[in-house]
MDAnalysis code that builds the backbone (N, CA, C; Angstrom):
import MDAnalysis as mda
import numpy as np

u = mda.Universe.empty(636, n_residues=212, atom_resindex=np.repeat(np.arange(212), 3), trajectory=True)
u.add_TopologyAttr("name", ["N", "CA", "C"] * 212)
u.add_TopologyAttr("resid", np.arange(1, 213))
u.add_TopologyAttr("resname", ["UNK", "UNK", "UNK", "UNK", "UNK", "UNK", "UNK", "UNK", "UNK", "UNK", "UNK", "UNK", "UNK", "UNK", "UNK", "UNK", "UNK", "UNK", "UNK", "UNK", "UNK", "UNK", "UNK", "UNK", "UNK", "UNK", "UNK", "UNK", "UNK", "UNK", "UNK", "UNK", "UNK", "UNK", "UNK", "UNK", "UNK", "UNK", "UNK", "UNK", "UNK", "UNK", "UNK", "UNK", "UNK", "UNK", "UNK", "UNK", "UNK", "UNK", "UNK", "UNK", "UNK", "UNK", "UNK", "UNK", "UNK", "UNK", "UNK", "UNK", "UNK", "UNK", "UNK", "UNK", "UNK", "UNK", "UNK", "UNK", "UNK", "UNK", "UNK", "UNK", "UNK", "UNK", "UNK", "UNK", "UNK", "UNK", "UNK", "UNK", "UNK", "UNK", "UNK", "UNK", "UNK", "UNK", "UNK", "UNK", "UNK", "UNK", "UNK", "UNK", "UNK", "UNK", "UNK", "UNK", "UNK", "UNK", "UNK", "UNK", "UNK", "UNK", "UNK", "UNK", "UNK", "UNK", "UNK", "UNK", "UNK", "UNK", "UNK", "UNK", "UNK", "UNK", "UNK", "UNK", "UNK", "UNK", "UNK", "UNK", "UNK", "UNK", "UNK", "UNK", "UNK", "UNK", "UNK", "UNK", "UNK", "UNK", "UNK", "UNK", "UNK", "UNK", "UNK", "UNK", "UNK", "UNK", "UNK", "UNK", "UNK", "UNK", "UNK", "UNK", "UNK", "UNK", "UNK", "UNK", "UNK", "UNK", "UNK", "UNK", "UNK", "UNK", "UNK", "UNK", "UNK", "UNK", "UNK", "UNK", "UNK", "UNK", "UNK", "UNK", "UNK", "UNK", "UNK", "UNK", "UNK", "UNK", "UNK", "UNK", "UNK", "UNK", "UNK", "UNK", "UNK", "UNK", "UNK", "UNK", "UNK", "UNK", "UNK", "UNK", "UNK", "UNK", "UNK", "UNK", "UNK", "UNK", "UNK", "UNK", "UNK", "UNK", "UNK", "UNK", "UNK", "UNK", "UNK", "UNK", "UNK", "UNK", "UNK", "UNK", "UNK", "UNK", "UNK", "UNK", "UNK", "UNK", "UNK", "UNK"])
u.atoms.positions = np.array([
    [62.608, 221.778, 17.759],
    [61.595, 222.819, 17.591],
    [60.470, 222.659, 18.602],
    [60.092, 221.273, 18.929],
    [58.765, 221.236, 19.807],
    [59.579, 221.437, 20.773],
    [60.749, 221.488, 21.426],
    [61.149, 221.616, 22.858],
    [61.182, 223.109, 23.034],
    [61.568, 223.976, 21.813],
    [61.785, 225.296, 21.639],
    [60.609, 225.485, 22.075],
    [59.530, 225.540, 21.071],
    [57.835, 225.738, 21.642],
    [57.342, 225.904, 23.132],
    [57.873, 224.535, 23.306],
    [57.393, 224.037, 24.909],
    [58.116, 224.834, 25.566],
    [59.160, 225.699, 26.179],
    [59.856, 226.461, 26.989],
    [59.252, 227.843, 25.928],
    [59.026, 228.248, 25.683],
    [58.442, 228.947, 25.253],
    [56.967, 229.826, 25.807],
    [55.851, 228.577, 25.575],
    [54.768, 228.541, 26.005],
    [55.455, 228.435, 27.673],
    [56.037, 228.021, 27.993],
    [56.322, 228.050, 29.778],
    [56.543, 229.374, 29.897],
    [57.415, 230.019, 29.500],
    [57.739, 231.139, 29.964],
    [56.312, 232.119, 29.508],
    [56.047, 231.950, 28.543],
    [54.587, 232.860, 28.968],
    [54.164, 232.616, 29.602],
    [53.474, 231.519, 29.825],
    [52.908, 231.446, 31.054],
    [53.401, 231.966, 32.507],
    [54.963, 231.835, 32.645],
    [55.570, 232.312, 33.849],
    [55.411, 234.072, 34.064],
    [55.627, 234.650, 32.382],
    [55.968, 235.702, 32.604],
    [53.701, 236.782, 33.100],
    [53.426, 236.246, 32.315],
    [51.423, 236.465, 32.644],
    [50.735, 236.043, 33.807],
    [51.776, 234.944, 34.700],
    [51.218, 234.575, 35.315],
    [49.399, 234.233, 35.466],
    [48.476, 233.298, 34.487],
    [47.280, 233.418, 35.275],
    [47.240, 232.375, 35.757],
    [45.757, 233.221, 36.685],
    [45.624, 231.932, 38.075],
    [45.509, 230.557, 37.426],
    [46.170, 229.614, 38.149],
    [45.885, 228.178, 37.447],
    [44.858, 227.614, 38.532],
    [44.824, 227.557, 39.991],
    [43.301, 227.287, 40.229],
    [42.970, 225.963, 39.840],
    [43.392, 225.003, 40.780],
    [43.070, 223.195, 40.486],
    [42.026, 223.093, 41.556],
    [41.775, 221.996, 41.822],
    [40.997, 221.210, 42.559],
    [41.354, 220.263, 43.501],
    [41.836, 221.216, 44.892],
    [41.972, 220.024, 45.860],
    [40.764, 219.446, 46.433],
    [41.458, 217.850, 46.052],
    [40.193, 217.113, 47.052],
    [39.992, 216.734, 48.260],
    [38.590, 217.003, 48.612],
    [38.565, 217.066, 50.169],
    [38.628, 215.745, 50.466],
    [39.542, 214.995, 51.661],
    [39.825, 213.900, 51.944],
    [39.566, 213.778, 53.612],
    [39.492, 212.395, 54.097],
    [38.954, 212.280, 55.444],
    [40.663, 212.687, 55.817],
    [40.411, 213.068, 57.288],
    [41.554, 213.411, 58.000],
    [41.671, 212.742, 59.160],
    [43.097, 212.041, 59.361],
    [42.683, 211.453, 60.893],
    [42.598, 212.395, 62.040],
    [41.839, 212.252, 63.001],
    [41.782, 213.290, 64.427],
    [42.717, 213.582, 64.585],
    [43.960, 212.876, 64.665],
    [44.877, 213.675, 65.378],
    [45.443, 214.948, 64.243],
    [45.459, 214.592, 63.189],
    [45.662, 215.318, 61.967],
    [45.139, 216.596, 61.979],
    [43.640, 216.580, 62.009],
    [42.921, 217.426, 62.074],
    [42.983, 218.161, 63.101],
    [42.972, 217.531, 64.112],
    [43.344, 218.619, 65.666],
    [44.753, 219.531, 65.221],
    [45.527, 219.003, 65.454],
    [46.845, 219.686, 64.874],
    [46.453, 220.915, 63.799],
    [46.246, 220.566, 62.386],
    [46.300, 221.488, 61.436],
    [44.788, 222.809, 62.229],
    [44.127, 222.563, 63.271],
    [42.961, 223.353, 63.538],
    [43.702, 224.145, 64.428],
    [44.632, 223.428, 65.244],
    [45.530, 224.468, 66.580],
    [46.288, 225.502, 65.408],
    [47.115, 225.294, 64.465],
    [47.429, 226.120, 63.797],
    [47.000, 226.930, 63.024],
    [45.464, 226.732, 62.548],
    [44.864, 227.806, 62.492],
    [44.816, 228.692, 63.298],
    [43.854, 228.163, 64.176],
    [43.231, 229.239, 65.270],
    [44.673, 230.546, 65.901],
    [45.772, 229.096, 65.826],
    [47.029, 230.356, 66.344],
    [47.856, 231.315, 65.813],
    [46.788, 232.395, 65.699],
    [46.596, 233.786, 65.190],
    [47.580, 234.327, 65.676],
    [48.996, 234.717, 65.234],
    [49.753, 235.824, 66.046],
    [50.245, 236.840, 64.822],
    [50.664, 238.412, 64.740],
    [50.632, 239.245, 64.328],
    [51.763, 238.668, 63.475],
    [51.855, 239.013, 61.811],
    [52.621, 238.363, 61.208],
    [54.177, 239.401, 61.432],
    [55.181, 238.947, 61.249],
    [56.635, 239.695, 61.524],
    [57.609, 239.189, 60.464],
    [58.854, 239.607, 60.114],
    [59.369, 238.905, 59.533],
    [60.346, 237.976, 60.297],
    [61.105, 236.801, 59.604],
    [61.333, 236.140, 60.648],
    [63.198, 235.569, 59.938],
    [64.031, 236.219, 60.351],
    [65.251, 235.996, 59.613],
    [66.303, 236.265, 60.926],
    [67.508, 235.502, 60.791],
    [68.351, 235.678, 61.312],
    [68.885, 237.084, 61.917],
    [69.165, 237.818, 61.045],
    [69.212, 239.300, 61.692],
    [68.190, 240.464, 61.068],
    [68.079, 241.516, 61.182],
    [67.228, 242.484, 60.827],
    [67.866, 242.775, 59.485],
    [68.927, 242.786, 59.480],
    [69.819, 243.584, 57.971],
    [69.408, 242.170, 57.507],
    [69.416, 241.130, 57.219],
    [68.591, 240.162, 56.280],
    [67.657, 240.112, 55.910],
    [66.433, 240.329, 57.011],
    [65.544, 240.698, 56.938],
    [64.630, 241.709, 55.796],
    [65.499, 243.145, 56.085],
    [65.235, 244.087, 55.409],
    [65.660, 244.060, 53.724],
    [67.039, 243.716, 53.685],
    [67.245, 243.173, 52.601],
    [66.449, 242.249, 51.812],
    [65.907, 241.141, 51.902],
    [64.487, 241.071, 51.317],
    [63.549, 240.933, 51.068],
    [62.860, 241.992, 52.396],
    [61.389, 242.528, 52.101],
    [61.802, 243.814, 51.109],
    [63.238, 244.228, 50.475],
    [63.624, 245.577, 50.052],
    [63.889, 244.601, 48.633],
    [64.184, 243.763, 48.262],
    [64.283, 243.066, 47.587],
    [63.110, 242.220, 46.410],
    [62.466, 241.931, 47.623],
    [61.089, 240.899, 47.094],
    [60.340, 241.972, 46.636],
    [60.177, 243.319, 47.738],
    [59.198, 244.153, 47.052],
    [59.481, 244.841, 45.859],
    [60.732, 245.274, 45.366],
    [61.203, 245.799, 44.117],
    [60.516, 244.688, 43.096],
    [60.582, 243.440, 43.350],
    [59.830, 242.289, 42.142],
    [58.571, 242.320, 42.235],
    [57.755, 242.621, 43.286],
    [56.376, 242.584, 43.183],
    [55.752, 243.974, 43.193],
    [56.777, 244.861, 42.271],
    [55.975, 246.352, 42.243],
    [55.042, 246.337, 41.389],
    [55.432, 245.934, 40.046],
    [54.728, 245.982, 39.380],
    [52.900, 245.463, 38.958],
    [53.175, 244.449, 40.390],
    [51.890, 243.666, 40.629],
    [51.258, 244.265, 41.459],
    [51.824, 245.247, 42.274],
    [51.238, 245.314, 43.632],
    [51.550, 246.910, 43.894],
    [51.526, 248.019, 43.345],
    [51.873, 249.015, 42.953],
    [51.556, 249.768, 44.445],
    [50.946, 249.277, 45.342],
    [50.971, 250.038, 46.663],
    [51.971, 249.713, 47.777],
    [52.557, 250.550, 48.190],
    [54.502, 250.121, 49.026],
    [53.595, 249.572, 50.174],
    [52.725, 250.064, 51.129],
    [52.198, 249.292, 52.215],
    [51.453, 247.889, 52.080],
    [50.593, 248.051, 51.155],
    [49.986, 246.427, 50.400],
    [50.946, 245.167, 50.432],
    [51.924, 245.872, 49.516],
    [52.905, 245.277, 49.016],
    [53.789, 244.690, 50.059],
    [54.557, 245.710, 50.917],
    [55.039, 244.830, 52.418],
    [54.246, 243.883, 53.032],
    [53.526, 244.719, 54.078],
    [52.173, 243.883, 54.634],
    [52.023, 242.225, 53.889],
    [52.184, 242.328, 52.536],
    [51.642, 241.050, 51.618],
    [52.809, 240.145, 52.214],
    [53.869, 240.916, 51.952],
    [55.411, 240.265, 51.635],
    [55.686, 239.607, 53.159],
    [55.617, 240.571, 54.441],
    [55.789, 240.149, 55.289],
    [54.651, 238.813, 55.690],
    [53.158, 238.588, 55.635],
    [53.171, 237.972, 55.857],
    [53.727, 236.759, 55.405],
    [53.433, 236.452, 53.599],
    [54.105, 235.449, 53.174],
    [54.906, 234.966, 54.310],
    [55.957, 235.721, 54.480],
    [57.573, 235.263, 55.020],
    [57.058, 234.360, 56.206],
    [56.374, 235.479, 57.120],
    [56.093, 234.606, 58.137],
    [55.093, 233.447, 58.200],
    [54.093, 233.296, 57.509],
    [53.799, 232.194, 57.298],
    [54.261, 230.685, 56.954],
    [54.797, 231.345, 55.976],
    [55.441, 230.357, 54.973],
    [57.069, 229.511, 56.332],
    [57.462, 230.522, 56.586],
    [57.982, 230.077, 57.768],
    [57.436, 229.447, 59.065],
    [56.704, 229.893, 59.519],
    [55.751, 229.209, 60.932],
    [55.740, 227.866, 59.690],
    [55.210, 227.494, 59.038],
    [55.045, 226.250, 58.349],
    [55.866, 225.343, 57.847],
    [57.152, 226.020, 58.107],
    [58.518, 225.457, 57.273],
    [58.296, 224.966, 56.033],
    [58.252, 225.997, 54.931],
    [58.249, 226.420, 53.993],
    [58.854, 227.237, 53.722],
    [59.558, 227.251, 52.323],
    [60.431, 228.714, 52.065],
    [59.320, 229.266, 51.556],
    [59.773, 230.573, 51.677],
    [58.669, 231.440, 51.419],
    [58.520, 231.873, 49.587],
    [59.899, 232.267, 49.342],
    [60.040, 231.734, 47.835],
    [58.939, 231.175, 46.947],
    [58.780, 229.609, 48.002],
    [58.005, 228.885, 46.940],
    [56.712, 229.048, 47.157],
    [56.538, 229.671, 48.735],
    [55.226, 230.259, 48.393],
    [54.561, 231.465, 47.600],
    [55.701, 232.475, 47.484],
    [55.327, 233.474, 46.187],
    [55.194, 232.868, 44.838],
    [56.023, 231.475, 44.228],
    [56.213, 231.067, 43.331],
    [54.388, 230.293, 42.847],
    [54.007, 229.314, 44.097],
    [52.501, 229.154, 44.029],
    [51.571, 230.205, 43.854],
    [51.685, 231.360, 44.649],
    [51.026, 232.161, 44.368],
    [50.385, 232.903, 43.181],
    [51.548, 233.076, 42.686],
    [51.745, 233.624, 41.359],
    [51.266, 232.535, 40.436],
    [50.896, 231.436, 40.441],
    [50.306, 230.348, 39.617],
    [49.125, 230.477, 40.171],
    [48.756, 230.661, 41.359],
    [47.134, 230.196, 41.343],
    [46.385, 231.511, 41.246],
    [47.179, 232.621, 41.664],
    [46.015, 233.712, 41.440],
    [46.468, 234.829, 40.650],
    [47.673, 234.705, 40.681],
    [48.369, 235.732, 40.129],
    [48.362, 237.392, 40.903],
    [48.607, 236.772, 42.858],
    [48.264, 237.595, 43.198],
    [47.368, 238.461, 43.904],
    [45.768, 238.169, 43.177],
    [45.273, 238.327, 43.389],
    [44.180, 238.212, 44.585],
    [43.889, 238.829, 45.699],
    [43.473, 238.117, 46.777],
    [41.877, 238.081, 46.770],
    [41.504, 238.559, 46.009],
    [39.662, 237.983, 45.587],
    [39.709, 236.953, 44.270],
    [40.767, 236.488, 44.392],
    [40.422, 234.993, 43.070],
    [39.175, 234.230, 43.565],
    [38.424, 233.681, 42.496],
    [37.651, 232.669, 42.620],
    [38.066, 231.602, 41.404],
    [38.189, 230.359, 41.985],
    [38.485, 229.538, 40.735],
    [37.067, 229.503, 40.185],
    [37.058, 228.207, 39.072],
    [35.424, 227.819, 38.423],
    [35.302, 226.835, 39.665],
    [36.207, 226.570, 40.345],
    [35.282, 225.118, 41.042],
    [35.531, 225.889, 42.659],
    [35.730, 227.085, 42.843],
    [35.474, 227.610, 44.330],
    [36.362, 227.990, 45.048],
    [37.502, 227.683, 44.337],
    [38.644, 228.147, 45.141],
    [38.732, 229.383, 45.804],
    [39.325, 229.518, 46.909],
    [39.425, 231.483, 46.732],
    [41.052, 231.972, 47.552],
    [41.257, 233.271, 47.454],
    [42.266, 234.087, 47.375],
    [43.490, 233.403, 47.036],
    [44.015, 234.359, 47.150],
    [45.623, 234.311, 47.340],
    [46.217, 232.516, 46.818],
    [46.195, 232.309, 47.955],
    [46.042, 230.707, 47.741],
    [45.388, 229.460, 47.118],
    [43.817, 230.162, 46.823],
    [43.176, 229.181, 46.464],
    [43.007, 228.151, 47.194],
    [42.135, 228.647, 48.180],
    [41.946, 227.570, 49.110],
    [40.552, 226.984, 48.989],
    [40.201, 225.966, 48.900],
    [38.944, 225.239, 49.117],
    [38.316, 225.215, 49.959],
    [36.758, 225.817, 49.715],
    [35.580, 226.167, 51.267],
    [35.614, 225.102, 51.811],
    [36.032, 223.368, 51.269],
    [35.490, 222.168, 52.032],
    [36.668, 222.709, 53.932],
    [38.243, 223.100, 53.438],
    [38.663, 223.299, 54.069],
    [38.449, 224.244, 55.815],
    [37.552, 224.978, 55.511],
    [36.766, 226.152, 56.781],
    [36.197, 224.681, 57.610],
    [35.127, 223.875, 56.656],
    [34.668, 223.181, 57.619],
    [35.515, 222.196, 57.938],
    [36.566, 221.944, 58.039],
    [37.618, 220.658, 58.318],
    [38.255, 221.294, 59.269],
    [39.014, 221.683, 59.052],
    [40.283, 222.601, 59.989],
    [39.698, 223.996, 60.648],
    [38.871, 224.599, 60.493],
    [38.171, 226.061, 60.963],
    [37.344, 225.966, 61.657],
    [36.894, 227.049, 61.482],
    [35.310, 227.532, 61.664],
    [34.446, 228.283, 60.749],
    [33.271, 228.250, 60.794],
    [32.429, 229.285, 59.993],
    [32.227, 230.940, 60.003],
    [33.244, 231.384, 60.664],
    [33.142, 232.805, 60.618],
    [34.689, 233.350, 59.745],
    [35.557, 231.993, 59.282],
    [36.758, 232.287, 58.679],
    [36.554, 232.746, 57.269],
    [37.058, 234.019, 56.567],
    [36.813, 234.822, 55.393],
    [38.033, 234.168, 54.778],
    [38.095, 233.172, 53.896],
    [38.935, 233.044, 53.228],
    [39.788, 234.008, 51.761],
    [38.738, 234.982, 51.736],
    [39.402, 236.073, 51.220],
    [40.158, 237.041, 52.181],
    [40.265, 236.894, 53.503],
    [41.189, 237.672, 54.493],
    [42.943, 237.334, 53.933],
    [43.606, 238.555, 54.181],
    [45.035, 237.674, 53.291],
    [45.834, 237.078, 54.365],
    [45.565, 237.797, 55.884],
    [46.575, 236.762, 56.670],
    [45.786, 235.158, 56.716],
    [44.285, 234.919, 57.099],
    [43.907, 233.832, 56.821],
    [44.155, 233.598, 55.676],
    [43.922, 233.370, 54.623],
    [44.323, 233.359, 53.761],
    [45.637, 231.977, 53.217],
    [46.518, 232.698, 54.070],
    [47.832, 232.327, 53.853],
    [48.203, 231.385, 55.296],
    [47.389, 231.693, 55.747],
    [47.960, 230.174, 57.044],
    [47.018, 228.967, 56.847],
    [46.077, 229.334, 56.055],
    [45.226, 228.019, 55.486],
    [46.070, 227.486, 54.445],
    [46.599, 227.776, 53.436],
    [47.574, 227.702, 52.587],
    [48.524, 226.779, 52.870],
    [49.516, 227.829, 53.504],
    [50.567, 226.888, 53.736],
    [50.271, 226.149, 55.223],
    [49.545, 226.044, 55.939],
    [49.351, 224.690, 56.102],
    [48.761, 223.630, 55.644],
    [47.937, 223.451, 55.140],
    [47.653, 222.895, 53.770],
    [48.451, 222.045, 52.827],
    [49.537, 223.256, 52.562],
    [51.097, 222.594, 51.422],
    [51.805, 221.696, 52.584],
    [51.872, 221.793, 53.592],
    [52.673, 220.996, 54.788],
    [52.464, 219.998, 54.492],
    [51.109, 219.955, 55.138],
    [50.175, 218.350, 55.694],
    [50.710, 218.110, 54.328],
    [50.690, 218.399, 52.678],
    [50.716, 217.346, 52.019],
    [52.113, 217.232, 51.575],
    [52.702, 217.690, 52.186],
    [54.144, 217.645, 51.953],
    [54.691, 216.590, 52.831],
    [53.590, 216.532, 54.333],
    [53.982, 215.673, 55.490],
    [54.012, 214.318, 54.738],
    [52.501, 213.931, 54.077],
    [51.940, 212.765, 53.434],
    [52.302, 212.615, 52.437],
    [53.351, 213.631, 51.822],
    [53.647, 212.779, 50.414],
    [55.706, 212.460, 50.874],
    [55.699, 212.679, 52.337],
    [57.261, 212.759, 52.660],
    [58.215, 212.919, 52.032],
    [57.647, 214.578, 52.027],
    [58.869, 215.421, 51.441],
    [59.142, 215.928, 50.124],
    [58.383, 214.945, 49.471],
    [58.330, 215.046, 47.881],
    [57.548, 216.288, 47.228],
    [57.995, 217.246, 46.791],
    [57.676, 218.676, 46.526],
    [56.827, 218.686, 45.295],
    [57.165, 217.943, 44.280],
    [56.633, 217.457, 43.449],
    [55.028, 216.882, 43.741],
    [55.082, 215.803, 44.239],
    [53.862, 215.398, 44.610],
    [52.801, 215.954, 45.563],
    [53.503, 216.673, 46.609],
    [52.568, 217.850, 47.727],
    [51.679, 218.990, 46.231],
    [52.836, 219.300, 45.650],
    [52.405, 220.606, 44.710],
    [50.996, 220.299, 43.956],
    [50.986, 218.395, 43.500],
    [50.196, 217.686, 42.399],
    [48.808, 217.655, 44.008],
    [49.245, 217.186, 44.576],
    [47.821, 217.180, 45.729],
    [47.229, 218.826, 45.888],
    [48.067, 219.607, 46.202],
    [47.387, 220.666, 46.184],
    [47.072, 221.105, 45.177],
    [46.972, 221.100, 44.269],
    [46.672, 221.491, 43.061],
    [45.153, 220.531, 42.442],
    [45.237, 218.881, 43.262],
    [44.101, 218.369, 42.421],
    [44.561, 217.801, 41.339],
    [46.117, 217.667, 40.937],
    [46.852, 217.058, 39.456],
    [47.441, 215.939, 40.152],
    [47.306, 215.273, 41.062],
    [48.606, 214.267, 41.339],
    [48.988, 213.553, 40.481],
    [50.727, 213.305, 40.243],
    [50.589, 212.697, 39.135],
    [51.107, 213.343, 38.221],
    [50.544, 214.110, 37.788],
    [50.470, 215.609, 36.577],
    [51.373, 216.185, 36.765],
    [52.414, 216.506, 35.558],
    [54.149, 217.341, 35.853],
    [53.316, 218.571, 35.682],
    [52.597, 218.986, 35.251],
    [52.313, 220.476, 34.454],
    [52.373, 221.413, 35.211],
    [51.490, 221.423, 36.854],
    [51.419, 222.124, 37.690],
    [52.630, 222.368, 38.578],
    [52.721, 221.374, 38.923],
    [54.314, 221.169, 39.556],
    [55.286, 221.969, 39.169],
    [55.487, 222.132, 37.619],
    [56.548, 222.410, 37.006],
    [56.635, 224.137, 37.469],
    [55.244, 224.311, 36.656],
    [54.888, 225.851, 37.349],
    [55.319, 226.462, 38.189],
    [54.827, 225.924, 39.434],
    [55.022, 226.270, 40.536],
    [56.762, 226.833, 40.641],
    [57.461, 225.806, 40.473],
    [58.717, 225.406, 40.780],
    [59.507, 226.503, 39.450],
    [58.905, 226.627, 38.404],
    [59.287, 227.463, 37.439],
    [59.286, 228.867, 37.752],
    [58.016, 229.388, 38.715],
    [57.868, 231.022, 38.877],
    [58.782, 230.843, 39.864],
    [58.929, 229.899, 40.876],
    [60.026, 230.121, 42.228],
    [61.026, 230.858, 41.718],
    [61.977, 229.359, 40.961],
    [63.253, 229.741, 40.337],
    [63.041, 231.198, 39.428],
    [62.125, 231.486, 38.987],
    [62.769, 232.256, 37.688],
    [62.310, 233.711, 38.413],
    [61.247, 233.859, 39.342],
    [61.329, 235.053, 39.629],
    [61.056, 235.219, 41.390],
    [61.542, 234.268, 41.709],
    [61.567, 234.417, 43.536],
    [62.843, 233.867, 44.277],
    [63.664, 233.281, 42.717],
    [64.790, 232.753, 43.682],
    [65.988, 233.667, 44.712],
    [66.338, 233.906, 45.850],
    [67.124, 234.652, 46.599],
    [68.335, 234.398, 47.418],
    [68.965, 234.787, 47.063],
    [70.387, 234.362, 48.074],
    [70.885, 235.377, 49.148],
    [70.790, 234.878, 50.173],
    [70.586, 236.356, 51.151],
    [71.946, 236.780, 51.263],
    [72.885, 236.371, 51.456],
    [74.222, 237.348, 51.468],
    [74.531, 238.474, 50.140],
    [74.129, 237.854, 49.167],
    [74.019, 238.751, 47.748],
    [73.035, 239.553, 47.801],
    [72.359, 239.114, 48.441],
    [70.838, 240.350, 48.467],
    [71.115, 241.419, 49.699],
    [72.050, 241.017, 50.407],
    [72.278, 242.084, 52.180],
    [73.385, 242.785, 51.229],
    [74.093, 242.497, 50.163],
    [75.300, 243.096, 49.775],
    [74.886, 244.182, 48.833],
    [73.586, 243.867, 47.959],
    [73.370, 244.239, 46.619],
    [72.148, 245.800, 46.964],
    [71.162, 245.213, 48.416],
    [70.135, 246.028, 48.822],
    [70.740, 247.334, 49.208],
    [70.180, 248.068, 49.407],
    [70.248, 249.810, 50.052],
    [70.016, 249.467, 51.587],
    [69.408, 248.382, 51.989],
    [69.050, 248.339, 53.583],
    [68.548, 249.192, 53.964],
    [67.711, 249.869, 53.923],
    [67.030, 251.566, 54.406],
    [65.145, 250.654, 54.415],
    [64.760, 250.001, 53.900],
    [63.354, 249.856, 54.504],
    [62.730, 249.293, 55.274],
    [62.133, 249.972, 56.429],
    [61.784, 249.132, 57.626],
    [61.047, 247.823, 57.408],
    [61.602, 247.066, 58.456],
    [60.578, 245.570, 58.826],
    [58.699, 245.774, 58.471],
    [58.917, 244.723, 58.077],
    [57.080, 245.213, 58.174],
    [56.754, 244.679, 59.283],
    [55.530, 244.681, 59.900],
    [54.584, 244.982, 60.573],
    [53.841, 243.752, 60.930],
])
């Protein structure tokens, strides 16, 4: 019965998605660290999608966006959103998946989140971060910034926790340690971002252009 409960209470939570919004802590960075994660800021290029062929491609941004209608009820928003994800999450080597799957835990979406302790958009990124890796004119409510602060961010601690998805998720989040967040994360992936692209090029209409 308590296990019943417990998957239970998960899936509400999966299915309401609200922002969960932790507390990453700001930590010294070595120079070379910091140089690196600052070149990838600054290197601003127009987001695209980024897949083996175009019919993959299209298949699912035609795909992903049918799941995020209901959140995102505008078809241009909604691409635009989708495409960058992809490409971000890619420039970062990250599936992008699991970056919709975070998403959907920390803001639910939303790209003016504020946590209680400062977080903001999409990502939930921490202001200590502008002054580490940025500059002071970066709007962390912008959604392409936004999302390359992000997932570079999930990298570096993916770099430092080598590889361990689990533990990157607990650093960014401010839980290290802590299954709860983790689980999340990894719970909205699977249950509502997971994709298999030959089933999805087979299953799609293929008719909606690349985004932008």
């Amino acid at each position: 019965m308590k296990r019943l409960l417990t998957l239970c209470a998960l899936s509400f939570l999966l299915a309401w998605s609200p922002a969960w919004a932790g507390a990453q802590r700001e930590e010294a960075l070595a120079a070379n660290v910091a140089s690196a994660m600052s070149r990838t800021i600054a290197d601003i290029n127009a987001p695209r999608l980024v897949f083996d062929t175009p019919q993959e491609g299209q298949a699912w941004l035609a795909e992903m966006s049918r799941r995020l209608q209901k959140r995102i009820p505008d078809s241009w928003m909604r691409e635009r959103l989708l495409t960058t994800i992809q490409y971000e999450a890619t420039r970062a080597g990250l599936d992008p998946q699991l970056v919709l799957g975070l998403i959907q835990v920390e803001s639910g979406f939303n790209k003016y989140a504020i946590s209680p302790v400062g977080a903001r958009g999409l990502m939930q990124v921490m202001p200590f971060w502008v002054r580490q890796i940025g500059n002071p004119q970066h709007n962390l409510f912008e959604l392409t910034l936004n999302l390359r602060y992000g997932c570079t961010i999930l990298r570096h601690y993916l770099d430092i926790e080598r590889g361990s998805l689990y533990r990157a998720l607990g650093r960014y989040n401010g839980s290290l340690g802590r299954p709860e967040y983790p689980n999340l994360v990894i719970g909205a992936w699977k249950k509502n971002w997971a994709w298999t692209p030959v089933e999805s090029v087979k299953m799609a209409g293929v008719n909606l252009p690349l985004g932008q």
